[in-house]
C-alpha positions, 0 to 999 in steps of 0.5 A, a space after each residue: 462121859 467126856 470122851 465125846 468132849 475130849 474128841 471135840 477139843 481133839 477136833 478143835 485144837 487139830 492135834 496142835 497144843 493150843 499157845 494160850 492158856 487159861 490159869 486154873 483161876 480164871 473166870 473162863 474156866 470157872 464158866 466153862 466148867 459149868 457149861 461142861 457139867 451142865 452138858 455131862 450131868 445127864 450122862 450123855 453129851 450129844 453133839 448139839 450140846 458139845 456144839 452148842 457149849 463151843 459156840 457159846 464159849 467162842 462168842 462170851 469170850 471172843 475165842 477162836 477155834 483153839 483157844 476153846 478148844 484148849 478151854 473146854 479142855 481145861 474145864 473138863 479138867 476143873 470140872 473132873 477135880 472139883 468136889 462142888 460147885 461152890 469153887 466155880 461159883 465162888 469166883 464168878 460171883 467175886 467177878 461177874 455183876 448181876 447181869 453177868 451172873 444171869 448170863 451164866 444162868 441163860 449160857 447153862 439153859 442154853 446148853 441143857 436145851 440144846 439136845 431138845 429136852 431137859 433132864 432132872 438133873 440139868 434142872 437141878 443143877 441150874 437151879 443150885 448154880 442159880 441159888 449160888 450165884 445169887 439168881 433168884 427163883 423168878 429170874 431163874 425160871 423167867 431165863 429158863 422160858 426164854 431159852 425154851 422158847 427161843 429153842 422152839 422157835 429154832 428148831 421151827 
């Protein structure tokens, strides 16, 4: 399920190992770690989800291509270990305010449509990081048209 991502980060990091890094207790790997399982949940990571995530990353955390690619390669690795989500959402919720926590929610809508479609479990999934991270039903739902429908218009 993660070797198209470990490909990506491959592609990213072009054979180099990355000069950065990201400790095991940063907010980044925490938020990337939720976008991977996001991307992963139903059982394939297309390369618009892997493009998506990647960009997403590159632009909330000001990276270049190697510092996420080492990224996202430390989130698979956080994300293979963790046995909940509660150690992902736990930190963003001691960093993040309001407004950043929603961004989360926007960021993992964002990845589960980028294949054009969402599965049960990428809806299952944001709504149990959403219950987490203190986002309510209606917020939760009202990101999620957002992104539904900034998605339909682009594939126009």
């Amino acid at each position: 399920m993660f070797a198209a991502i470990k490909s990506l980060v491959a592609e990213l990091a072009g054979g180099e190992a990355p000069e950065s890094g990201f400790s095991d207790d940063d907010l980044r790997v925490s938020c990337a770690a939720l976008l991977v399982h996001a991307a992963a949940i139903d059982g394939a990571v297309s390369d618009v989800e892997r493009d998506k995530l990647v960009a997403l990353l590159k632009q909330r955390f000001d990276l270049d291509d190697a510092a996420a690619g080492e990224l996202v390669e430390q989130a698979v690795d956080a994300e293979r270990k963790a046995i909940d989500l509660y150690h992902f959402t736990h930190r963003i919720n001691r960093t993040l305010d309001e407004s950043g926590r929603l961004r989360m929610i926007e960021m993992m809508w964002t990845v589960a449509y980028a294949d054009g479609a969402i599965s049960e479990f990428e809806d299952n999934l944001i709504w149990r990081v959403a219950d987490l991270l203190g986002v309510s039903s209606t917020e939760r739902i009202a990101l999620r048209r957002r992104v539904a429908a900034a998605s339909a218009g682009g594939a126009g």
